[in-house]
C-alpha positions as CSV (number, residue, x, y, z in Angstrom):
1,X,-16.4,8.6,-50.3
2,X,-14.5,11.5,-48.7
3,X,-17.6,11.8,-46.0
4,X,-17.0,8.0,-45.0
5,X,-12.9,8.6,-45.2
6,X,-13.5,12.1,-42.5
7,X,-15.4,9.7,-40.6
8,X,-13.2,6.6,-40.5
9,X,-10.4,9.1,-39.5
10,X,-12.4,10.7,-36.7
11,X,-13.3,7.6,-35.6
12,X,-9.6,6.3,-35.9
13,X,-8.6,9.4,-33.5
14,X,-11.2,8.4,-31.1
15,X,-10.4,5.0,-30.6
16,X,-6.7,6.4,-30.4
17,X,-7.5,9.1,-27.7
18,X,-9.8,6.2,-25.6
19,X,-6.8,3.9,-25.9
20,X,-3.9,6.5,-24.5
21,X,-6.3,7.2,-21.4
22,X,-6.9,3.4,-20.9
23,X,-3.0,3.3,-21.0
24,X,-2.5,6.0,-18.5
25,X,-5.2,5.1,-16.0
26,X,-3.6,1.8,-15.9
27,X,0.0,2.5,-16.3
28,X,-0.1,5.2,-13.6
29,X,0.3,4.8,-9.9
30,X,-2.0,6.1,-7.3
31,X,1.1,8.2,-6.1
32,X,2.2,9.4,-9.4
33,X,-1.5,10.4,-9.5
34,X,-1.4,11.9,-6.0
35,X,1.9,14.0,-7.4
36,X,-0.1,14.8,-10.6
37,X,-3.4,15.9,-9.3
38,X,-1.8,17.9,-6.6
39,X,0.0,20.1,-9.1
40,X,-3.6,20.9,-10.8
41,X,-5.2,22.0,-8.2
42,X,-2.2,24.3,-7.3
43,X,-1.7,25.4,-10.9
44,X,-5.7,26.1,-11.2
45,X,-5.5,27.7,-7.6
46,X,-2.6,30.0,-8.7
47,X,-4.3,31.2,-11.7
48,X,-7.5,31.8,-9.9
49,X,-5.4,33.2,-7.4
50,X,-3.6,35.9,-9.8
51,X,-6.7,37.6,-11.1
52,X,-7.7,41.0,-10.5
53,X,-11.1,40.2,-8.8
54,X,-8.9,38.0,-5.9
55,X,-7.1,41.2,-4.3
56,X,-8.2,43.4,-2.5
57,X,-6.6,46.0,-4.2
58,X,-8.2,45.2,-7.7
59,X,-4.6,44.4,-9.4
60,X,-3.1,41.1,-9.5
61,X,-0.9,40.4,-6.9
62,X,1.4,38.6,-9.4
63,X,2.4,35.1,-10.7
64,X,5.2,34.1,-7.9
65,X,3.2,35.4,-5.3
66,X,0.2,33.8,-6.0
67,X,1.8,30.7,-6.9
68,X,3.1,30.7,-3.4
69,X,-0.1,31.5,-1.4
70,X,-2.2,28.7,-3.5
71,X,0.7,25.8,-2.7
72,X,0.7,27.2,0.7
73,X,-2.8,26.7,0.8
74,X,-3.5,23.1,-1.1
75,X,-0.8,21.7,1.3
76,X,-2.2,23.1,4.5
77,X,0.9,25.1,5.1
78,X,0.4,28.6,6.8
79,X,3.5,30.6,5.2
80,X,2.0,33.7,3.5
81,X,4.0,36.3,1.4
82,X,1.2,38.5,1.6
83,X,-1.5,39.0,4.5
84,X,-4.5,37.0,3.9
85,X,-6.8,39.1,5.4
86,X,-5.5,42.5,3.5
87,X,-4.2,41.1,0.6
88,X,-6.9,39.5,-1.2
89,X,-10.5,40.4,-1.3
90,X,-13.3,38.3,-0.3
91,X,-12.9,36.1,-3.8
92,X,-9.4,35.4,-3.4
93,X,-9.9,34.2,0.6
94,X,-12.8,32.1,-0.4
95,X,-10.5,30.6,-2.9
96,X,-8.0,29.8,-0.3
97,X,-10.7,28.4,2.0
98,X,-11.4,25.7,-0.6
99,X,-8.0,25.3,-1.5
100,X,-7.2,23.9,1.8
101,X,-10.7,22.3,2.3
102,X,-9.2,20.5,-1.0
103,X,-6.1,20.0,-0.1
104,X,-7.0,18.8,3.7
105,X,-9.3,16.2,3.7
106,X,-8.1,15.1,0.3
107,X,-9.5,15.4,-3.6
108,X,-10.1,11.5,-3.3
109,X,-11.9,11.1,-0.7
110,X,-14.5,14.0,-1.9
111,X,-14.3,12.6,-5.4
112,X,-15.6,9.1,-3.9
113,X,-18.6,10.8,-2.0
114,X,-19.6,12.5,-5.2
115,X,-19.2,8.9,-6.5
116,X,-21.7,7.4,-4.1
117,X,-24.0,10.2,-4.4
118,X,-24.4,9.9,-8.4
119,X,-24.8,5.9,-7.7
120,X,-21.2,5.1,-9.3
121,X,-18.6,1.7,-8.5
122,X,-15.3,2.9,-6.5
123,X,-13.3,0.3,-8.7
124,X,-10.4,-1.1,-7.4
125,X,-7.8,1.3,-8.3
126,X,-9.6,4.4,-6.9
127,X,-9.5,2.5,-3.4
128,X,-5.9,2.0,-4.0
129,X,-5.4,6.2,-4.3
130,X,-7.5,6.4,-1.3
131,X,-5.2,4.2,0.7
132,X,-2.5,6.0,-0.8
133,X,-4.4,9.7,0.4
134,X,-5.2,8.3,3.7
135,X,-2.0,6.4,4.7
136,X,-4.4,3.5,6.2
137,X,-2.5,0.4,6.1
138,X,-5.3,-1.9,4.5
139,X,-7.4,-1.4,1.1
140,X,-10.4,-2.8,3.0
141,X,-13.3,-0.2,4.3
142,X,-12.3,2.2,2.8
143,X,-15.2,3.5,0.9
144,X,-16.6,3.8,4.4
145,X,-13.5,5.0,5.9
146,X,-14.3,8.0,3.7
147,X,-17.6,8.9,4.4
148,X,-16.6,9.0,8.0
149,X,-13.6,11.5,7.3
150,X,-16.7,13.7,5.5
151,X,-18.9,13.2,8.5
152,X,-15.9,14.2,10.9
153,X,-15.1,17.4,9.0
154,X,-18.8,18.5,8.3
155,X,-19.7,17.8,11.9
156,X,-16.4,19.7,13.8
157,X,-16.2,22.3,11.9
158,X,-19.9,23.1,12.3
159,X,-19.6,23.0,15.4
160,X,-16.4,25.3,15.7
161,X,-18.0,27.6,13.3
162,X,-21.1,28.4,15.3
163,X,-19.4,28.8,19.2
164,X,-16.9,31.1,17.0
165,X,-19.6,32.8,15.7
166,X,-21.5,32.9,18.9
167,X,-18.0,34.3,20.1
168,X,-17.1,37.0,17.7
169,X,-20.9,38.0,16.9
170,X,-20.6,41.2,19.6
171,X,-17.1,42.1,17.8
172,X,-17.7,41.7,14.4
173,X,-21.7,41.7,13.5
174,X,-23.1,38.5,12.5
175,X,-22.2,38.1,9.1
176,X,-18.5,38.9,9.2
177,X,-18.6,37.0,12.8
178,X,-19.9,33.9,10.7
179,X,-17.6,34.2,7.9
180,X,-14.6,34.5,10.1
181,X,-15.5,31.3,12.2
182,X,-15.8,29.3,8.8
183,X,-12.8,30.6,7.2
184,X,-11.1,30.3,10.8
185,X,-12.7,26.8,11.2
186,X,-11.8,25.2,8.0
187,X,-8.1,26.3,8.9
188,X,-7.9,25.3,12.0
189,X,-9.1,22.1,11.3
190,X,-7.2,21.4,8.2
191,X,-4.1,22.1,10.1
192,X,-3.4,25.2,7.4
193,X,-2.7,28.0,10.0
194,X,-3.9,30.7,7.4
195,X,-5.4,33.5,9.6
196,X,-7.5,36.8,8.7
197,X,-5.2,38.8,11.0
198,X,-1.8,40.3,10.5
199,X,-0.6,38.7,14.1
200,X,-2.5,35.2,13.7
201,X,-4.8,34.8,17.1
202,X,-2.1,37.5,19.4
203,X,-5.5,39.4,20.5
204,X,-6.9,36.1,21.5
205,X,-4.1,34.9,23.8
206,X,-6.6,34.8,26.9
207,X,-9.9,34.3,25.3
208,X,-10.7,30.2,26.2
209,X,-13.2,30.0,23.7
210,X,-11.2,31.2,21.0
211,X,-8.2,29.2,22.4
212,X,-9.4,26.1,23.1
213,X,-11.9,25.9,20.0
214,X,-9.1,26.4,17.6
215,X,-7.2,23.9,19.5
216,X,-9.5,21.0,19.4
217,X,-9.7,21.2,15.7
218,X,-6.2,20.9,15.1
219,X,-5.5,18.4,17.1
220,X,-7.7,15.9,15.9
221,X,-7.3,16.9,12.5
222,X,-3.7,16.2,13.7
223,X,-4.4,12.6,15.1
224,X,-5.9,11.6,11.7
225,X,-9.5,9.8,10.7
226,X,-8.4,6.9,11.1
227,X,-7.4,7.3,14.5
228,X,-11.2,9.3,15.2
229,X,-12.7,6.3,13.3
230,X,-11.1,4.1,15.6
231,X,-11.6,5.9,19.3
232,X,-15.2,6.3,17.8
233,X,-16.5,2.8,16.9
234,X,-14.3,1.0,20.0
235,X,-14.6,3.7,22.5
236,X,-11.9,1.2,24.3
237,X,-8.8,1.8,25.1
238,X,-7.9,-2.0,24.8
239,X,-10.0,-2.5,21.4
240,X,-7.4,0.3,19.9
241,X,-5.3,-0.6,16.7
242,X,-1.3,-0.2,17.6
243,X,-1.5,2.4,15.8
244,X,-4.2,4.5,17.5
245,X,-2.7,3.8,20.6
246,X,1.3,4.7,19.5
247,X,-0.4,7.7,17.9
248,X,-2.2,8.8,21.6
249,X,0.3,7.8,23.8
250,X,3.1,10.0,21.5
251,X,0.5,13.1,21.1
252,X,0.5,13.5,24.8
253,X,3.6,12.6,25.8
254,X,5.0,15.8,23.3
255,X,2.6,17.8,24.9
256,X,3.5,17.2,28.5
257,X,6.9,18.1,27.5
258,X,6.6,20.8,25.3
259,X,4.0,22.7,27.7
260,X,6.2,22.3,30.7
261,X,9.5,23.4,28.7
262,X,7.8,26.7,27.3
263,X,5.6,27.9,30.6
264,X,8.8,27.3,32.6
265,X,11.4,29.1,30.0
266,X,8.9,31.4,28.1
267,X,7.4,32.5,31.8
268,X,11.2,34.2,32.5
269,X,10.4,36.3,28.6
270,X,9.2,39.6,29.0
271,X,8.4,40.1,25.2
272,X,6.0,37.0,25.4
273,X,4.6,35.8,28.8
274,X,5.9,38.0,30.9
275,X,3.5,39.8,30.5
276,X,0.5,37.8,30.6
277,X,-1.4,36.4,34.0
278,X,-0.8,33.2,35.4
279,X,-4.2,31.7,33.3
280,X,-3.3,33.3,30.0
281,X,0.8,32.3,30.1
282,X,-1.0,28.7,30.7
283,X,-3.2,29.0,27.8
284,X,-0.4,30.4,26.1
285,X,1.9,27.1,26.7
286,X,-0.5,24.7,25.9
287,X,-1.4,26.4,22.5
288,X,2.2,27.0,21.8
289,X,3.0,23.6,22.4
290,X,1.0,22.3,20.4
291,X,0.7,24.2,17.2
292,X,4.0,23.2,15.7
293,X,2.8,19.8,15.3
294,X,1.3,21.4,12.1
295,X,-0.9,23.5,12.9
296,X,0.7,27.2,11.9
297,X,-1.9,29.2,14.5
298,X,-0.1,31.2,17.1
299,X,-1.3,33.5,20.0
300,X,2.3,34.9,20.9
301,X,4.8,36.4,18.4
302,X,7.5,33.5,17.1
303,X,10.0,36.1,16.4
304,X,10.2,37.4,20.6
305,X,10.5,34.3,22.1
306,X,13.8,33.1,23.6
307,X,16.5,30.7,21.3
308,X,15.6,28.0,23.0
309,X,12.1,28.0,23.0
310,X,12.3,28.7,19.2
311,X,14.7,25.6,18.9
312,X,12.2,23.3,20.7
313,X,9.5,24.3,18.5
314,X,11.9,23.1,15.5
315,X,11.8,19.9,17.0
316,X,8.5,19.6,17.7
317,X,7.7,20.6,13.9
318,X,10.0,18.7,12.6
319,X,8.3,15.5,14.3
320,X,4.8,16.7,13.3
321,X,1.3,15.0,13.8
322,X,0.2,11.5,13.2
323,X,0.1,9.4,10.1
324,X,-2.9,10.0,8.6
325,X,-3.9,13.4,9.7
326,X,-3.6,17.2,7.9
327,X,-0.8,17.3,9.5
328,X,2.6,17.2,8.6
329,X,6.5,16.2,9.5
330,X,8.1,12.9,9.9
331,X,5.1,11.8,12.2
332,X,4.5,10.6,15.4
333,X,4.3,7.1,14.3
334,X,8.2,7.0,12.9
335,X,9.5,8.8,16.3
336,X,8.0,6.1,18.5
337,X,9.3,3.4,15.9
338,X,12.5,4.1,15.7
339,X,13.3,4.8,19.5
340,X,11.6,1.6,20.2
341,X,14.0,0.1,17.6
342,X,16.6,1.9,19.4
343,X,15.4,0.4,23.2
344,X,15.8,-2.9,21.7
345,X,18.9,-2.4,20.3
346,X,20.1,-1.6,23.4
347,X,18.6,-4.4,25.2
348,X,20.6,-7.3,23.0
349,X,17.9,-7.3,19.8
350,X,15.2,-9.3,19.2
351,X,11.9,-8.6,18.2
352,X,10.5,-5.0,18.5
353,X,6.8,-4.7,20.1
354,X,4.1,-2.7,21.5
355,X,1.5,-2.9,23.0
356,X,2.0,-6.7,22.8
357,X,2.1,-6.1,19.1
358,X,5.1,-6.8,16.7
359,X,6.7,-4.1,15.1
360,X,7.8,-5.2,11.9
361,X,11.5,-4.9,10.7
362,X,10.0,-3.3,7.1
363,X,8.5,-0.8,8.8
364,X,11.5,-0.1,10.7
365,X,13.6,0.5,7.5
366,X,10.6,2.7,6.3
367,X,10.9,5.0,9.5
368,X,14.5,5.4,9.2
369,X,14.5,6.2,5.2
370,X,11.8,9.0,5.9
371,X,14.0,10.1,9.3
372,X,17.2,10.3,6.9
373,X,15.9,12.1,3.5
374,X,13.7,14.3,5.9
375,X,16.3,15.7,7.5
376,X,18.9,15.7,4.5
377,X,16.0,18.1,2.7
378,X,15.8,20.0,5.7
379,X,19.7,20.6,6.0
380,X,19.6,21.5,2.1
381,X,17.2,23.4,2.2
382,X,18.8,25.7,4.9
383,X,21.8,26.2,3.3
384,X,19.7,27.2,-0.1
385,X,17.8,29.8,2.5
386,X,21.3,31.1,3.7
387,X,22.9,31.5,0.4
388,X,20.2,33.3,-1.2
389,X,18.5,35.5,1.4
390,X,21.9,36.1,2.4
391,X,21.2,35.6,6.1
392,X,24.8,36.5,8.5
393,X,25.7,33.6,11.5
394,X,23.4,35.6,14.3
395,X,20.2,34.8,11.6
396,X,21.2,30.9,10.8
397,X,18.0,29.6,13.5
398,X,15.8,31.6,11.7
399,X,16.8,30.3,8.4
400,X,16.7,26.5,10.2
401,X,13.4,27.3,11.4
402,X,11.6,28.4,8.4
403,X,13.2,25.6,6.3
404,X,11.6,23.0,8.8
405,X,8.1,24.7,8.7
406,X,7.7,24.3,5.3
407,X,9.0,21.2,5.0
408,X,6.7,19.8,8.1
409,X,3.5,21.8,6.4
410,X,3.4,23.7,9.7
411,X,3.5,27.5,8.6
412,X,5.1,28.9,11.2
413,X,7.2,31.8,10.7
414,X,9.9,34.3,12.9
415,X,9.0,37.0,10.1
416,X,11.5,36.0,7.6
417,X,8.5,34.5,5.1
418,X,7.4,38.0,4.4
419,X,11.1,38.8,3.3
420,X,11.6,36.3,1.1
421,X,13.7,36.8,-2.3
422,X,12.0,35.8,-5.2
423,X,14.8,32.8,-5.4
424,X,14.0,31.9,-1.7
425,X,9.7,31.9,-2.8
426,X,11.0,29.4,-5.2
427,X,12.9,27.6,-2.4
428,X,10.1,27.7,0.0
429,X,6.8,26.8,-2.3
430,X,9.2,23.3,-3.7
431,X,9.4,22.6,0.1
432,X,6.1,22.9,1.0
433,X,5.1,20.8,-2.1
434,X,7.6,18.3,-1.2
435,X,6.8,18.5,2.2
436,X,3.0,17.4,1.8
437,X,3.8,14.5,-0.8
438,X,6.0,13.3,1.7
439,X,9.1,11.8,1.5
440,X,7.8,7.9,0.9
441,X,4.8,8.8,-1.2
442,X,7.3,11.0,-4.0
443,X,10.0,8.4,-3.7
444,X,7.4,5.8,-5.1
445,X,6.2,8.0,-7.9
446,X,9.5,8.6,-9.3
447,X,10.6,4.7,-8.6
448,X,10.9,2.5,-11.5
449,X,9.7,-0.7,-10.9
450,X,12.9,-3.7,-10.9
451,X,12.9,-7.1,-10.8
452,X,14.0,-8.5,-7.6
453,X,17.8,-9.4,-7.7
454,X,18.8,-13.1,-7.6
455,X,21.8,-12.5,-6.6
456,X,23.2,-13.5,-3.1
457,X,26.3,-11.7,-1.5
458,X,27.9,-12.8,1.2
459,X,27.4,-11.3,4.7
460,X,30.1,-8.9,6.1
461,X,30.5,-6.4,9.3
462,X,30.8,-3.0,9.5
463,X,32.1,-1.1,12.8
464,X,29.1,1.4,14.2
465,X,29.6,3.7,16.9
């Protein structure tokens, strides 16, 4: 009587436990979940990441601190507290390496590969996450779209790891040369910026191999899959999605400008290219000019270039890489948007195209709410900065500049990361956090959802400008 009593009740507690997950998996949103699994991985990472056995030191390198680096790490950041390649031993760098791996490509899209593999259904609402992960704009092809973004990563950072190997093999001996072009690979690629050297790639300013290798990674890990997907099954320019060819015509329209702006001012900079040959201040420019759309590498120091140049870069991070991609920032895609809004405006109205393509007014709105709460964080986050590393007037563009790295998941840094407070970690690891949700993607995890109002209300005008 008691035996079949225990076992009604552990059967009761069963049925209750299958129940509450049933009610969660189908109550929960695929960006509530994004938000959620996120802070696992970070959490697990930061444990992992405060052990003893992941410095190299043999003592842990504290709470905070590793809470920082494994955030940093998950959402492809760059800002480090402590020197990667010092810091932690070979465990703790290998943890980071998967970290961003993880955090990069996405926990969905590896968790639907493992899916295929062991034979399993991708239901419904796991494609829904995926689109959510992924950004794409339709729940169709998805499953595929996936096991091309696998493909894509396997295959380039092969690649990258074996001429980098090839490259650093007479430096370095082959197994730390190999291990170096992976770690280096996976970073570059990812967007993360985390480097095994104190000054990032400085020593490689005029190596091409080095250069352009790292280069190529992050910029199509910039552009996005989908965008690779696309160039590589149309190989047309005219068989491009709008988006494709917005996210193209934007990459290389910010790199025109930013590598003519930075050779021709940074060229006058004796603490930066002054001192470099004609060849290597060009390699210089076009690297610089491109890394702050997310990718956190540099080959000159930050910290000696001119105001200006430093104040462009802002920009350029703040604007970020494509929709889609490891990068980070606003994106490409709402720039182009909302000047194109802002062309038509200016033209009488009307409707707002592209490529013979309509631009929708929804996705308008959804370019200027991410343009607006972007850089109301930003602003906030500055002021936080100021107040608590209590930075004077002269120091208020390094405190700007720092805010907007984290925030655009770039990792750039004019030295003040290493500084930090432990209030200003705090600051710094919410904005990063914050910064790779994205704006949209947290604003629809918190939202409740509401019935649409029936009522009317009667048009009105408002003076503007």
């Amino acid at each position: 009587m008691i035996m079949n009593k225990a076992f009604r009740s552990r059967r009761g507690d069963s049925s209750y436990i299958e129940r509450l997950i049933y009610r969660l998996k189908n109550n929960i949103s695929p960006p509530q979940l994004i938000t959620a699994v996120f802070l696992v991985l970070i959490t697990v990472g930061a444990i992992l990441l405060s052990m003893p056995f992941a410095s190299s030191t043999g003592q842990s390198i504290g709470l905070l601190d590793a809470l920082f680096t494994s955030v940093s790490a998950v959402c492809v950041n760059g800002l480090v507290v402590l020197d990667t390649g010092s810091a932690f031993s070979v465990y703790g760098q290998v943890i980071i390496m998967i970290l961003i791996q993880i955090g990069g490509i996405g926990f969905m899209t590896l968790g639907v590969v493992i899916a295929i593999l062991l034979g399993k259904k991708i239901g419904l609402k796991q494609r829904l996450i995926i689109q959510q992960t992924t950004q794409s704009t339709s729940a169709q092809g998805l499953v595929r779209l996936s096991l091309y973004m696998v493909l894509i990563v396997f295959l380039f950072e092969s690649i990258a790891t074996l001429v980098l190997t090839l490259r650093w093999e007479s430096e370095m001996g082959l197994g730390k040369a190999a291990y170096y072009a992976l770690f280096h690979s996976i970073s570059a690629f990812n967007n993360a910026g985390f480097a095994l050297w104190s000054d990032g790639l400085s020593r490689y300013v005029g190596d091409p191999i080095v250069n352009f290798t790292i280069l190529i990674l992050f910029i199509v890990g910039g552009l996005g899959y989908i965008v690779v997907v696309d160039i590589f099954r149309k190989r047309s320019w005219r068989k491009l999605s709008l988006h494709s060819k917005i996210v193209l015509l934007a990459t290389s329209v910010l790199f025109v400008i930013g590598f003519l702006l930075l050779f021709l001012l940074e060229s006058w900079n004796s603490a930066t290219f002054g001192q470099l040959t004609l060849w290597e201040r060009i390699q210089a420019a076009i690297f610089q000019s491109m890394t702050p759309r997310s990718s956190g590498f540099n080959t000159i120091d930050i910290g000696s270039m001119l105001a200006v140049s430093q104040f462009l870069l802002i920009i350029l991070m703040f604007i970020g890489a494509a929709s889609g991609g490891t990068g980070g920032g606003i994106k490409t895609n709402t720039v182009v948007v909302l000047i194109l809004a802002t062309i038509n405006t200016f033209r009488g109205g009307g409707q707002i195209h592209a490529f013979n393509r309509r631009i929708s007014e929804d996705t308008v709105m959804r370019a200027l709410a991410v343009v607006i709460s972007s850089l109301c964080f930003v602003l906030l986050i500055t002021i936080l900065l100021t107040i608590t590393e209590n930075m004077l007037e002269d120091h208020f563009l390094e405190v700007l500049f720092e805010a907007t790295s984290a925030f655009s998941t770039t990792g750039l840094s004019m030295g003040l990361t290493s500084e930090l407070s432990n209030a200003g970690k705090v600051i710094v690891t919410i904005t990063m956090y914050l910064g790779r949700l994205g704006p949209l993607t947290l604003a629809y995890a918190l939202a409740q959802k509401k019935a649409k109002s029936k009522i009317g209300y009667p048009e009105d005008h408002i003076l503007i400008g």
